[in-house]
C-alpha positions in Angstrom: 5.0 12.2 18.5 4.0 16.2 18.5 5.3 18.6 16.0 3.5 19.8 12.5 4.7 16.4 10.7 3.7 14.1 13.3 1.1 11.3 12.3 -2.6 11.9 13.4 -5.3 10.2 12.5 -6.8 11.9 9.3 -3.3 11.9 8.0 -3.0 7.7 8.8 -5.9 6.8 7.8 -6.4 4.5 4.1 -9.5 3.4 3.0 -9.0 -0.4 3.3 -12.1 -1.5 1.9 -11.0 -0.5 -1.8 -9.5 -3.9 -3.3 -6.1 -2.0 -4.2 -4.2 -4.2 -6.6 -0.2 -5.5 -6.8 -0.6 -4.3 -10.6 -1.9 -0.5 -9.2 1.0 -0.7 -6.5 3.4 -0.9 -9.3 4.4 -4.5 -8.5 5.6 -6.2 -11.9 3.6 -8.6 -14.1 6.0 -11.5 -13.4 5.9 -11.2 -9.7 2.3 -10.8 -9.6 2.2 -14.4 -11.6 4.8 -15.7 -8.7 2.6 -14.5 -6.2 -0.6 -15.9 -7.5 0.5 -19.3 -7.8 1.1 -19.1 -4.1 -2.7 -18.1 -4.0 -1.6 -14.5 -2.6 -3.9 -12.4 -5.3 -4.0 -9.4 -3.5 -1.6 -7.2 -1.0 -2.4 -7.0 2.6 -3.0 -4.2 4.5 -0.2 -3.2 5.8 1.8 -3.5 1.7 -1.0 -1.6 0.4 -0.7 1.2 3.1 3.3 0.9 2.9 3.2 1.1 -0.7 1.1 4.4 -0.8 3.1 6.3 2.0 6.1 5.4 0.2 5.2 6.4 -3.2 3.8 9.9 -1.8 5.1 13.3 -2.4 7.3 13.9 0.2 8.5 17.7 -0.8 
């Protein structure tokens, strides 16, 4: 991709190492309880990254 808007690395780039949590995504209390009896306690990755782009100012 070229062009002002296209992804580079600085841009794509999340600090992964922070433990970001379902509750700080915005994911609600009762699917967080789902979730945790299925032993998932924490987003991947990729949901945490997803999450973040998506809820970004985009104007």
């Amino acid at each position: 991709l070229e062009g002002p808007n296209a992804p580079t690395p600085s841009r794509m780039t999340h600090d992964l190492t922070t433990n970001t949590t379902f509750a700080e995504l915005g994911v609600a209390d009762d699917l967080i309880a789902v979730l945790a009896t299925y032993g998932v306690e924490e987003p991947f990755p990729m949901q945490a990254m997803t999450s973040l782009w998506g809820s970004s100012d985009t104007l």
